[in-house]
Backbone bond lengths (Angstrom), bond angles and torsions (degrees), N, CA, C in turn:
res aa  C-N    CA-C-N  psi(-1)  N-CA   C-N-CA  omega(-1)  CA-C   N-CA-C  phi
1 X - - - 1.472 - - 1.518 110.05 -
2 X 1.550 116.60 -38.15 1.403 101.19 -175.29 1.759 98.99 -85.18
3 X 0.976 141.33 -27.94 0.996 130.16 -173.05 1.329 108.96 -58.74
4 X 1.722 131.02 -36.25 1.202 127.71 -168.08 1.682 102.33 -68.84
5 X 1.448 99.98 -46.11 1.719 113.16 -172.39 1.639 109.13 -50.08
6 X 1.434 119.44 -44.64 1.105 108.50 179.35 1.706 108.82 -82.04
7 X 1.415 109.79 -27.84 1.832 85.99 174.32 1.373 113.42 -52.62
8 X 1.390 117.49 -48.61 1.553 136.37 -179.12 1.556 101.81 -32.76
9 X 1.753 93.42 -47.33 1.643 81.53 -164.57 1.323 118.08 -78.62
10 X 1.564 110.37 -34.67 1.515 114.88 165.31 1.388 121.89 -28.92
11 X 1.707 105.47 -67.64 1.091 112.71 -171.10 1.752 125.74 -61.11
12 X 1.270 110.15 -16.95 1.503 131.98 170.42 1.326 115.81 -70.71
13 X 1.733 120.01 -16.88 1.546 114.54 -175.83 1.695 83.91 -121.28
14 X 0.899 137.70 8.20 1.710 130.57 156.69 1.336 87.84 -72.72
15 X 1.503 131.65 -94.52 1.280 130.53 -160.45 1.238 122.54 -30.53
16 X 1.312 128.68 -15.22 1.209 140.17 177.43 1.147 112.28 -92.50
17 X 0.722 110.17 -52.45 2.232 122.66 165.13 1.687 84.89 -31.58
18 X 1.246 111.31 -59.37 1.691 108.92 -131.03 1.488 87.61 -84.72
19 X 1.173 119.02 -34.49 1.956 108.56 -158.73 1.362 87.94 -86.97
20 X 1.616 142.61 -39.28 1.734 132.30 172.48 1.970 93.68 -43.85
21 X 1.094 103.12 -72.45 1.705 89.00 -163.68 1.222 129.46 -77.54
22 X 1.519 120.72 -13.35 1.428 111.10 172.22 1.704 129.87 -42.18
23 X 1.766 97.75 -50.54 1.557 83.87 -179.52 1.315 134.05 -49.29
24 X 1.230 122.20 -49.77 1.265 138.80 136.53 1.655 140.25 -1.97
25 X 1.503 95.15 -40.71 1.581 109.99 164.43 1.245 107.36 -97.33
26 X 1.438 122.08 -33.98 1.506 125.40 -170.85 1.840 99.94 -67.90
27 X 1.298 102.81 -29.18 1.792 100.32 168.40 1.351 118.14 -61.75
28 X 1.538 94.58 -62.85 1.474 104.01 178.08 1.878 131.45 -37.13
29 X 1.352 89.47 -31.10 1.568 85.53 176.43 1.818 107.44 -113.10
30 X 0.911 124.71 -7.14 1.392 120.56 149.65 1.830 110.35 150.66
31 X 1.420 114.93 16.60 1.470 117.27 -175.91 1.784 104.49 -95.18
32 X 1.632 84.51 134.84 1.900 84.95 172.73 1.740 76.53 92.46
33 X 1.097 164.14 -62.36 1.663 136.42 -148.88 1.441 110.96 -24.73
34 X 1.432 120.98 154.94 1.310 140.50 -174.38 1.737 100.20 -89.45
35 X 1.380 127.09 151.87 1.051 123.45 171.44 1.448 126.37 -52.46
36 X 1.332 108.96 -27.49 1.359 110.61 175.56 1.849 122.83 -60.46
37 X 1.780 104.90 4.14 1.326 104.40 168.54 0.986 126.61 -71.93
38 X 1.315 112.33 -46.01 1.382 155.44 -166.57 1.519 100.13 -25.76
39 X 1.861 133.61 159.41 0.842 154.85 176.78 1.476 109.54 -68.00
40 X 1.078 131.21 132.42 1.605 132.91 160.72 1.381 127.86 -116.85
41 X 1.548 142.34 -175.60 0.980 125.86 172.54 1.653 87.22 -149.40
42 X 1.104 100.21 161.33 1.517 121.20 -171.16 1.581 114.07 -86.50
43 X 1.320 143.54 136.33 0.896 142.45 -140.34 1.529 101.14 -82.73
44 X 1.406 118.61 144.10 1.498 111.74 155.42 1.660 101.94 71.93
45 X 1.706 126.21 -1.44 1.282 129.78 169.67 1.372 123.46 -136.65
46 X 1.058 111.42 166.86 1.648 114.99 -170.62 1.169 136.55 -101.90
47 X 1.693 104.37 23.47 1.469 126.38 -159.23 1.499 92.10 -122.94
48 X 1.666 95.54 135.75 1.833 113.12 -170.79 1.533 86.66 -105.48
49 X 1.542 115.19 124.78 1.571 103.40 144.51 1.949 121.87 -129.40
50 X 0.726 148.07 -170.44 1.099 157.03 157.43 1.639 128.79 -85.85
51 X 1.850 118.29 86.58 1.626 101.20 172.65 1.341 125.15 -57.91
52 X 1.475 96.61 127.12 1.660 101.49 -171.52 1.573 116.62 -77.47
53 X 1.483 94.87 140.81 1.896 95.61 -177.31 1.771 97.99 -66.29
54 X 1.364 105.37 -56.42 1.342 134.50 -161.28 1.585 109.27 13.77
55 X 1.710 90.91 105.41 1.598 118.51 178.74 1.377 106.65 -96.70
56 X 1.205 116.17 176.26 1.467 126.76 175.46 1.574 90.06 -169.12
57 X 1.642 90.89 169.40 1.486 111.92 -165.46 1.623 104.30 -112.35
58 X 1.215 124.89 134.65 1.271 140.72 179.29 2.000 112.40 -82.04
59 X 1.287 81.28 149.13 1.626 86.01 170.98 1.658 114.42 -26.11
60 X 1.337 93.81 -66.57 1.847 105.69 -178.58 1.117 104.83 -53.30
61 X 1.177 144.84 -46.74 1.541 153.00 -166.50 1.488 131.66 100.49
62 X 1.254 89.94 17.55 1.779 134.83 172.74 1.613 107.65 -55.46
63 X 1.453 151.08 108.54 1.226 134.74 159.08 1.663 113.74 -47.92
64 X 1.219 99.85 137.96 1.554 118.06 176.89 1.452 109.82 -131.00
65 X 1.770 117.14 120.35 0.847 104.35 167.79 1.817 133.79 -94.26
66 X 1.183 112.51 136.38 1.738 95.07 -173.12 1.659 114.12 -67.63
67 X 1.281 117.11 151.51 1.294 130.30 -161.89 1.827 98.41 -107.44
68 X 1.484 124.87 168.04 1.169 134.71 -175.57 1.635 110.37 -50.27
69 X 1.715 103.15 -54.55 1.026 109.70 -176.42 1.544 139.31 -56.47
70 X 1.727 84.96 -6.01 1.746 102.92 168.68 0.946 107.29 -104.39
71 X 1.176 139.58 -9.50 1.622 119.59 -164.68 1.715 99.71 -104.86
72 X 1.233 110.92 -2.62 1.432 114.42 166.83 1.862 125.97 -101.05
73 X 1.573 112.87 126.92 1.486 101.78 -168.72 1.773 98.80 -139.49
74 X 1.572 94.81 130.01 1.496 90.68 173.79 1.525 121.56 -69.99
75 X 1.348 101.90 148.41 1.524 125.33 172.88 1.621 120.73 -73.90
76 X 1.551 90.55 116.86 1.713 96.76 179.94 1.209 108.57 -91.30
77 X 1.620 153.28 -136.07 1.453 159.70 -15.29 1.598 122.45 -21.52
78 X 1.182 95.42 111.05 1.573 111.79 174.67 1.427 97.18 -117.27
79 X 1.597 108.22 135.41 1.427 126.99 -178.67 1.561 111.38 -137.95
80 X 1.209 132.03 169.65 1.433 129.28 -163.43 1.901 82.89 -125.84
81 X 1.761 82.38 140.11 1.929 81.14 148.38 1.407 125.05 -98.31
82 X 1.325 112.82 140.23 1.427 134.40 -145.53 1.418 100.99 -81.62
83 X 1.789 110.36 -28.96 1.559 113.05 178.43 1.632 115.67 -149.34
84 X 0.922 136.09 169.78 1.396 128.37 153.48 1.882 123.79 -26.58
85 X 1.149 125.49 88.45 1.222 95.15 -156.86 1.999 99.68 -138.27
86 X 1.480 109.59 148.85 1.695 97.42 -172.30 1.749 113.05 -83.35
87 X 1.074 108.59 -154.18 1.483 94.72 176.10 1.567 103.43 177.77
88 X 1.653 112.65 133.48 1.269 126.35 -165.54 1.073 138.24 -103.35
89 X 1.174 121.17 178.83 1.931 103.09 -172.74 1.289 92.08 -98.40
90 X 1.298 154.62 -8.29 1.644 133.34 163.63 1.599 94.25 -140.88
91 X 1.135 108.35 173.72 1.395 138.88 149.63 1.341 123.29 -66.42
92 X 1.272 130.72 -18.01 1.668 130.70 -179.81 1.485 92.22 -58.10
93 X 1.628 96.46 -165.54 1.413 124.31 166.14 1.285 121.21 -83.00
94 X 1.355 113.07 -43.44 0.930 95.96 175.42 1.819 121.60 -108.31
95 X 1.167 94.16 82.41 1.883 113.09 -170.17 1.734 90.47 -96.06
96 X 1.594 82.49 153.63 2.074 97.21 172.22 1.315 111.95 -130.62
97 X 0.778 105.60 96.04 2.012 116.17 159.82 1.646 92.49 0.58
98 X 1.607 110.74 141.30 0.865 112.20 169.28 1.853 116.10 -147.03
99 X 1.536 91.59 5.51 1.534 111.25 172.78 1.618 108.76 159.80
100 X 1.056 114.72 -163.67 1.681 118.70 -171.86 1.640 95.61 -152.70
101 X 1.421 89.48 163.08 1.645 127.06 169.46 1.521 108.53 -109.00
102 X 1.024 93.28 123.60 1.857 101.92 147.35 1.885 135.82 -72.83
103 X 1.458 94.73 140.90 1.377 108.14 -179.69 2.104 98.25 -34.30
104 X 1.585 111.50 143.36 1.286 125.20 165.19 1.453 102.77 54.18
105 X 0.811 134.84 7.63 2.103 154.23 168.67 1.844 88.13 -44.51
106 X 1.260 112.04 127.95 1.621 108.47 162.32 1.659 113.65 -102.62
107 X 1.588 95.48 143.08 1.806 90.27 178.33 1.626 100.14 -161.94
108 X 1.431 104.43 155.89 0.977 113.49 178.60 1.490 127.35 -80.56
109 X 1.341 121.03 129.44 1.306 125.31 164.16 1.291 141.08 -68.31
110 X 1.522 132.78 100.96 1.469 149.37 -150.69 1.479 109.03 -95.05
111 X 1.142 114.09 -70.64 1.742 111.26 168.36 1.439 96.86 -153.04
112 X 1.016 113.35 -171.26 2.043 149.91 -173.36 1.476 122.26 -120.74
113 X 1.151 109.79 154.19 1.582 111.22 173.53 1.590 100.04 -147.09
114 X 1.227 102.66 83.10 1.577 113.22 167.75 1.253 93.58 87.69
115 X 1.497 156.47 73.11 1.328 126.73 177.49 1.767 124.91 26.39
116 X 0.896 122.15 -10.22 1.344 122.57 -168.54 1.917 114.11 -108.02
117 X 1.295 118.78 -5.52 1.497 132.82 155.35 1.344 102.49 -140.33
118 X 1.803 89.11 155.23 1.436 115.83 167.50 1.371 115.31 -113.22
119 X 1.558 128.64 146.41 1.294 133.37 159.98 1.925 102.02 -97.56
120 X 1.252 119.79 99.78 1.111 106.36 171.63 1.759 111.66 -136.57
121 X 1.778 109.47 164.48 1.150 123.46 -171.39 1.438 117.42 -113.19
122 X 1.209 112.62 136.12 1.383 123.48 163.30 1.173 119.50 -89.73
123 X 1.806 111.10 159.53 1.554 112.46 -169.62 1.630 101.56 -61.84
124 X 1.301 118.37 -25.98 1.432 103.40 -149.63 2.348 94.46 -92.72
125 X 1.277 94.23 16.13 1.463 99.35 151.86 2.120 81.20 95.52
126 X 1.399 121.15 4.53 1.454 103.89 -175.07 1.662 111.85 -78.09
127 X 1.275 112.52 150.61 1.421 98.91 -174.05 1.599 95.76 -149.08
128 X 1.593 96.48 167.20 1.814 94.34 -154.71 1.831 93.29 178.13
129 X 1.375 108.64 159.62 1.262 113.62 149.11 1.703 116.49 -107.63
130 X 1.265 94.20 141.19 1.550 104.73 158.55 1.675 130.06 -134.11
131 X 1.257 101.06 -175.21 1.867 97.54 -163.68 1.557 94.05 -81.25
132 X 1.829 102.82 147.43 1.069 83.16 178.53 1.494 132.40 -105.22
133 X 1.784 118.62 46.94 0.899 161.13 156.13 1.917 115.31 -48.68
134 X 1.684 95.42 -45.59 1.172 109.12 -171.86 1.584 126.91 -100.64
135 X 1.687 96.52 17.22 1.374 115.72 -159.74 1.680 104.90 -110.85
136 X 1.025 139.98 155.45 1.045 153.64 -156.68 1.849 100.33 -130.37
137 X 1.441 158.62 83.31 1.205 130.00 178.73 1.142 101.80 -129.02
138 X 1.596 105.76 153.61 1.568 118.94 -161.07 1.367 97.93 -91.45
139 X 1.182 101.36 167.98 1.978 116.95 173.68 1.668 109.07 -62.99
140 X 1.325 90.15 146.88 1.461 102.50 164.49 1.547 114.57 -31.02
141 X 1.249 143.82 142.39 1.122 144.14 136.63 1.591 127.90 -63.63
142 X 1.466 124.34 148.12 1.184 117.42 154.35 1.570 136.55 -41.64
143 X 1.381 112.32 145.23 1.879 113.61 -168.45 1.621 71.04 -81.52
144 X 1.878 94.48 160.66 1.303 105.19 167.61 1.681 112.97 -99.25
145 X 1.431 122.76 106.66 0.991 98.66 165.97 1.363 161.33 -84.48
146 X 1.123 102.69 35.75 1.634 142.98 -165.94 1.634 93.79 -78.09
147 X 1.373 139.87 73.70 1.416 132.24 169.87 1.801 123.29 -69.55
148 X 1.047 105.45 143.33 1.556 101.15 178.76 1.277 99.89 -107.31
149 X 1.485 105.43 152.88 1.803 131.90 -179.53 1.682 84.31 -69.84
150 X 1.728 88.21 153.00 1.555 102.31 164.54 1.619 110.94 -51.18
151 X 1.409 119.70 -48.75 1.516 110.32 -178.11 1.091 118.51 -44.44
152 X 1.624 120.17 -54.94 1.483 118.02 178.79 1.423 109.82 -69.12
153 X 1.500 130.36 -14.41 1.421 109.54 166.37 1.821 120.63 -64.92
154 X 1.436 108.36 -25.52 1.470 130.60 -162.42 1.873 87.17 -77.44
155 X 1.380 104.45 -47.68 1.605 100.88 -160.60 1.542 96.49 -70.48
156 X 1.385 124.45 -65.60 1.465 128.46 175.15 1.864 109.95 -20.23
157 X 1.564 114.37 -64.45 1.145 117.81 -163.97 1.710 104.66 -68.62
158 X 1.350 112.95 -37.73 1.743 128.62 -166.96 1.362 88.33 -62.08
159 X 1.506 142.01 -66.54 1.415 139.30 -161.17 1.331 121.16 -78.79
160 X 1.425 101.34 -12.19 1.824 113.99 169.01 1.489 117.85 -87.46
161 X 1.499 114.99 28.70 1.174 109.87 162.41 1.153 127.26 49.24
162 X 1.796 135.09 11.29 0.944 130.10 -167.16 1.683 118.55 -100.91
163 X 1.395 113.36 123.92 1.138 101.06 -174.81 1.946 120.69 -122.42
164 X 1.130 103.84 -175.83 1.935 87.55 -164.45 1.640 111.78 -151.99
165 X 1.161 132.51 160.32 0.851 138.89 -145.39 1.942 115.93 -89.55
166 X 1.364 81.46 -4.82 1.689 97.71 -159.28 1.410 91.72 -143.47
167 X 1.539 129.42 -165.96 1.287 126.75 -164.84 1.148 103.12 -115.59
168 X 1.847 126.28 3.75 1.296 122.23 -178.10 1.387 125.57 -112.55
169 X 1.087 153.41 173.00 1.793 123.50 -157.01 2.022 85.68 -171.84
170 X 1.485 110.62 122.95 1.441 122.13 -176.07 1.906 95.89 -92.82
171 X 1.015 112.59 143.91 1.324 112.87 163.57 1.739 98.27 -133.28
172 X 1.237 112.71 122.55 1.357 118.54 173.42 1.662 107.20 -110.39
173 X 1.127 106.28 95.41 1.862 112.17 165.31 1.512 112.82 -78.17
174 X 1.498 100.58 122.90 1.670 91.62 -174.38 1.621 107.38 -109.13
175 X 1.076 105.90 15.03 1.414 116.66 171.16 1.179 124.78 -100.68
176 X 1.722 123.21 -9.62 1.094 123.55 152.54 1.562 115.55 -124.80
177 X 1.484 109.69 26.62 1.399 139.65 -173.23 1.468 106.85 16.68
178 X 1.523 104.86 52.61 1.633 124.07 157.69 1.480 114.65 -91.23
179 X 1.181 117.63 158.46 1.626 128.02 174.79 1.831 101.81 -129.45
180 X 1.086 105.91 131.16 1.390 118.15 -175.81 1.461 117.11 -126.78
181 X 1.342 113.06 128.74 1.738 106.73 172.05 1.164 112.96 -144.80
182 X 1.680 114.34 127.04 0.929 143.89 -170.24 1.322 125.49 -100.61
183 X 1.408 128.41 143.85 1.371 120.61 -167.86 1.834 111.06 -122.28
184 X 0.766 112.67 147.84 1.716 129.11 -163.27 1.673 103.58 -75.00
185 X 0.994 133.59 98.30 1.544 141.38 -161.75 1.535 102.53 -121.68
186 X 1.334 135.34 84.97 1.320 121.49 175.47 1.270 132.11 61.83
187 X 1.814 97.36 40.49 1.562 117.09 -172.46 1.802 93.26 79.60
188 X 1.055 144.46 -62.02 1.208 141.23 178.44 1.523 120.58 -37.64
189 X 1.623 108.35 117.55 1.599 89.40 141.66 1.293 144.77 -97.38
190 X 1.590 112.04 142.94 1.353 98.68 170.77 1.704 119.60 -142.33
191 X 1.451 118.81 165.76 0.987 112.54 -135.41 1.582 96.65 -84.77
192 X 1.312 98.62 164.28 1.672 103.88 -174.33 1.691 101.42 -132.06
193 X 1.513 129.62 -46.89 1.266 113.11 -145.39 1.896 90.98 -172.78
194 X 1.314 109.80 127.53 1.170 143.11 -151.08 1.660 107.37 -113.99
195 X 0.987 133.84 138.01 1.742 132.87 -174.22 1.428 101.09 -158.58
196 X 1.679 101.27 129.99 1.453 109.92 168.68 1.173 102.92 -82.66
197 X 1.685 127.61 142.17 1.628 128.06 170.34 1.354 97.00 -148.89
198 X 1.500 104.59 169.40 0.842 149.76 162.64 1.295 124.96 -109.93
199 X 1.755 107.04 119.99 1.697 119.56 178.02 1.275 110.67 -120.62
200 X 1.091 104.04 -173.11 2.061 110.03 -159.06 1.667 98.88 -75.28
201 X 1.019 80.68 151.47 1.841 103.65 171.78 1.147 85.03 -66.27
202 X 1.963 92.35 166.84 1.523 106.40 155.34 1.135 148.04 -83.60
203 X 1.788 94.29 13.55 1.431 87.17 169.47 1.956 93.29 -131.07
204 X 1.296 117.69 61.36 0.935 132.11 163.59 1.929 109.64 177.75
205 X 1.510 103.03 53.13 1.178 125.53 -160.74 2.006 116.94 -64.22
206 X 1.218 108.30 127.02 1.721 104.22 -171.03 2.107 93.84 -62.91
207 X 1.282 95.29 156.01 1.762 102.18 164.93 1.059 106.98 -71.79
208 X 1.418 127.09 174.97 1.390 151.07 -146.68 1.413 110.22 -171.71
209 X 1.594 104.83 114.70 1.671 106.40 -173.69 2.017 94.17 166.41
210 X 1.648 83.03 -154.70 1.248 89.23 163.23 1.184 118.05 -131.79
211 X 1.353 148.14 126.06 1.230 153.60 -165.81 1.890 110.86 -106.33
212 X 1.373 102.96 -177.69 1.341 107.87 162.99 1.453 104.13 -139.93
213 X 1.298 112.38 160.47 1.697 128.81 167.13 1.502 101.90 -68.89
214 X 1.736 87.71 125.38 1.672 88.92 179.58 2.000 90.13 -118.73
215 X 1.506 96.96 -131.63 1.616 102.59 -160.43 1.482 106.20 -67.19
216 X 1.282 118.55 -163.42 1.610 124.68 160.65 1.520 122.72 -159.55
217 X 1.261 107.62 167.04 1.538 97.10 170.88 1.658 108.17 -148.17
218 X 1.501 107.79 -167.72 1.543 96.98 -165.44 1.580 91.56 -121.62
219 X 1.194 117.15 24.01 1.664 110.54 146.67 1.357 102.13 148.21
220 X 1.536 115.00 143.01 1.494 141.29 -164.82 1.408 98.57 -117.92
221 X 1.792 113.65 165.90 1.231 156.82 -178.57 1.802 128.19 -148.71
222 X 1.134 92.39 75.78 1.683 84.46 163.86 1.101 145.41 -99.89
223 X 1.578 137.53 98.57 1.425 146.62 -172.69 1.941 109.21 -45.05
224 X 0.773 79.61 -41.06 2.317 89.00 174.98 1.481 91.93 -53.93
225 X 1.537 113.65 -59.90 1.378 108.15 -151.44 1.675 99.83 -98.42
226 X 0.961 132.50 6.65 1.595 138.96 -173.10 1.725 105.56 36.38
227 X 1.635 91.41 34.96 2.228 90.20 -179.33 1.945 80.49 -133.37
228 X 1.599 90.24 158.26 1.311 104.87 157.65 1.912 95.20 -144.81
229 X 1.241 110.76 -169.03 1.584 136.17 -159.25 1.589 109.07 -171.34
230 X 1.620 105.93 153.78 1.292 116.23 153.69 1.009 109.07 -123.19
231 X 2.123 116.54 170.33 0.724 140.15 -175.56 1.626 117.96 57.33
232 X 1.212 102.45 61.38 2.298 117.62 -170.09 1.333 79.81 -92.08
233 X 1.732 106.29 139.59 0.850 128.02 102.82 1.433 156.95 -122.07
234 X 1.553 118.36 164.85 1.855 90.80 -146.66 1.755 89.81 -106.30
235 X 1.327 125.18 140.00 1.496 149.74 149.06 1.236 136.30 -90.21
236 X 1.571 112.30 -0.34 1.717 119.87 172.90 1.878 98.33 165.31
237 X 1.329 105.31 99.00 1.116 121.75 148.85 1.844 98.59 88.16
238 X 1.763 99.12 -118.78 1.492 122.66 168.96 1.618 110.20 -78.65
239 X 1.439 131.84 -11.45 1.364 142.78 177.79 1.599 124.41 -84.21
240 X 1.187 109.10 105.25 1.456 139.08 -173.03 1.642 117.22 -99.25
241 X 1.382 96.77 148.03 1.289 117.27 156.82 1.264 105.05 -109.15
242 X 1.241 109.23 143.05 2.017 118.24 -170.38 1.659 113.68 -169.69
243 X 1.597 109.59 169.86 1.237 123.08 150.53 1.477 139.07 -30.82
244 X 1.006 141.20 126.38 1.656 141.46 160.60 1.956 90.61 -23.16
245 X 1.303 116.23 142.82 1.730 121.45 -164.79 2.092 91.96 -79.46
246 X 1.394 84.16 157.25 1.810 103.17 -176.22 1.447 127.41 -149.57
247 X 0.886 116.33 131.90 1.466 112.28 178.37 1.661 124.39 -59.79
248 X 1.479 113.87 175.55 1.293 97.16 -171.24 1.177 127.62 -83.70
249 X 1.351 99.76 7.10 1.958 117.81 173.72 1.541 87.78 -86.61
250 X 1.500 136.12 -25.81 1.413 100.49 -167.48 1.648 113.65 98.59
251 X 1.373 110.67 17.50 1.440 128.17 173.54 1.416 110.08 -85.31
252 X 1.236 144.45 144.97 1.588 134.75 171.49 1.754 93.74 -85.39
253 X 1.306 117.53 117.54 1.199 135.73 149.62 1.530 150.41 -62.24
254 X 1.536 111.24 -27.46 1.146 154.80 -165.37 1.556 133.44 -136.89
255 X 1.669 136.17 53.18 1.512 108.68 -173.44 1.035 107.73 -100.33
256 X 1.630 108.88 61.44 1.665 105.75 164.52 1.835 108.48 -100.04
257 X 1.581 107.61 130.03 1.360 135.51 -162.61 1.660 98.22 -131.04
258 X 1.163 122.67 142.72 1.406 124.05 172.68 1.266 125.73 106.09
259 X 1.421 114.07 -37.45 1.388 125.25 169.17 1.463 122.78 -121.29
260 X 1.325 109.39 -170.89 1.355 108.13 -163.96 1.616 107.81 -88.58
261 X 1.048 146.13 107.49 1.441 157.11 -164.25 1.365 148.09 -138.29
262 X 1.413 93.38 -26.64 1.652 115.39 179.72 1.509 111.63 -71.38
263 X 1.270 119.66 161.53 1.551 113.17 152.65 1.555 131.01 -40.01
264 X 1.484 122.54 -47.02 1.038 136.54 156.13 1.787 108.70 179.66
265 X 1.473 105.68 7.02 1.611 101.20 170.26 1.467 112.00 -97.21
266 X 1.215 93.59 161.52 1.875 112.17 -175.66 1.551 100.23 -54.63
267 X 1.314 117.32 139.05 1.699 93.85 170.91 1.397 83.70 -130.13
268 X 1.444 125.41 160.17 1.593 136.79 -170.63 1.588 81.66 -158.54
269 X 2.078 93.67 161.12 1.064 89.20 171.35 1.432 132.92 -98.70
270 X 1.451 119.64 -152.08 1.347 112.55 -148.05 1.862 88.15 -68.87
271 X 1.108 109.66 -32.09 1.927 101.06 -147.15 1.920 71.72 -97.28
272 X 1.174 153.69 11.36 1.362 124.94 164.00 1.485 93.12 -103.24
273 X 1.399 133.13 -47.22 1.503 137.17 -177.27 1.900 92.85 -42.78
274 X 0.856 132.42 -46.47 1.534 120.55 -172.70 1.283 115.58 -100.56
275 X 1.621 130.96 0.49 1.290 108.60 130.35 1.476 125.11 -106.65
276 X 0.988 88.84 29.44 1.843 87.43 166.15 1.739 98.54 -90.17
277 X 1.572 101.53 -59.21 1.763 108.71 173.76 1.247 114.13 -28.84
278 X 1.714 123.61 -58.34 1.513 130.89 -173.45 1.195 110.70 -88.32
279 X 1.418 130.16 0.59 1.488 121.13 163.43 1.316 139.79 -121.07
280 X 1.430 118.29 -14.28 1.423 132.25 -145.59 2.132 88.94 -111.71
281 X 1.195 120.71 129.58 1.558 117.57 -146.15 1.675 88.74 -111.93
282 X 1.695 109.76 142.46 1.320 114.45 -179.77 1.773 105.84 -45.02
283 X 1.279 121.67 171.01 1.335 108.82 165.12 1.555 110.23 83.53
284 X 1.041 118.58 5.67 1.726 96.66 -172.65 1.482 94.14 -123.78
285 X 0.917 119.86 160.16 1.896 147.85 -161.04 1.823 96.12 -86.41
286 X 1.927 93.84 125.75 1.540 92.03 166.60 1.208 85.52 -146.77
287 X 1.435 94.84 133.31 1.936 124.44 -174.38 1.553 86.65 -114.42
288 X 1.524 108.74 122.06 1.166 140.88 143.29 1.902 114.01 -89.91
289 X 1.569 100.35 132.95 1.412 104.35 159.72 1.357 100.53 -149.90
């Protein structure tokens, strides 16, 4: 008899163990979440992702949650020079030396001119083109697939101070080689409309800055580059927003989307390249990083 009484009793302060901590674990691995976990899809597109909670633990051992402004990181290319080599104030013909690099020297890569020059920078702020013979550049990197919720696109853009000429505002992330555009709501932005793209490799790398929407047209041909596109529009110079790339019949050549690939223009696809063309208004601000 006492032996049963004390199993009894044992077994009566297990159950208690177990029903105090279950809820607790049943959180921990994902039971009981608040709706705000839940799956979303991006407006006006057909791509499901998940806004990430993604916590981490602090020195103290305090949960911390990360904020927009972390989960976003600008895009470098760093390349080595391959030899002793000088470096000019343009790419034409007629360019003038205006200093040199040293053998294994690291510097950053700014843009291209045909694969065949570099505009690149050194730490100590020197800047120059050189051949790109004398360049060293690493492989593409991985896309990040780490997507942010429209909120954190709204918070990212709201604290970046960026403002625009018109009520619509491009954010091109080339690190998760998304295109984002946002619309001006009561001094606020917020997000409207989401685009998978494709930007330049690194060794035909898109610019980085802030630009504006300049002219457009309803479809290009370039013999240099043996690609053409529809629906360009241009944001700095030779740098476009456009079509998946095409031949000069007008064949799609290219439906690579997601990574870095292009010469150095935005490429979107065919049905975002033509409403970007018919919607996005000269004058408005596109921040590349």
């Amino acid at each position: 008899m006492r032996f049963k009484i004390r199993r009894n009793i044992k077994f009566i302060i297990a159950m208690a163990i177990v029903i105090t901590v279950s809820p607790s674990v049943f959180d921990f691995v994902g039971f009981g979440r608040s709706g705000s976990d839940s799956i979303d899809a991006i407006e006006d597109q057909h791509i499901e992702y998940m806004p990430y909670m993604d916590r981490g633990m602090t020195s103290r051992g305090t949960v911390r949650t990360r904020t927009a402004m972390d989960m976003v990181r600008a895009t470098y290319i760093f390349a080595k020079i391959a030899e002793d080599s000088p470096y000019y104030d343009s790419h034409s013909m007629n360019k003038e030396q205006i200093g040199s690099f040293s053998k294994d020297q690291v510097v950053e890569v700014i843009k291209d001119r045909g694969r065949e020059s570099y505009l690149v920078k050194a730490g100590d702020g020197s800047e120059g083109w050189i051949p790109a013979e004398n360049l060293i550049i690493p492989d593409d990197p991985e896309t990040n697939a780490e997507w942010m919720s429209k909120r954190q696109v709204e918070e990212f853009i709201n604290n970046s101070e960026l403002t625009s000429q018109t009520s619509q505002l491009i954010w091109v992330d080339i690190d998760r080689q998304l295109t984002h555009v946002l619309l001006n709501e009561d001094d606020t932005w917020k997000h409207y409309r989401t685009m998978l793209s494709a930007t330049g490799a690194n060794k035909s790398p898109t610019v980085k800055g802030v630009f504006e929407i300049q002219e457009r047209g309803e479809e290009f041909y370039s013999d240099r580059l043996k690609s053409g596109a529809k629906n360009w529009v241009r944001f700095d110079g030779p740098y476009l927003f456009h079509s998946l790339s095409m031949d000069k019949d007008g064949n799609i050549t290219d439906y690579t989307l997601g990574k870095r690939a292009s010469d150095g223009c935005i490429r979107l696809s065919m049905e975002d390249s033509k409403w970007f063309y018919d919607n996005i208004e000269e004058g408005s601000t596109v921040f590349i990083n």
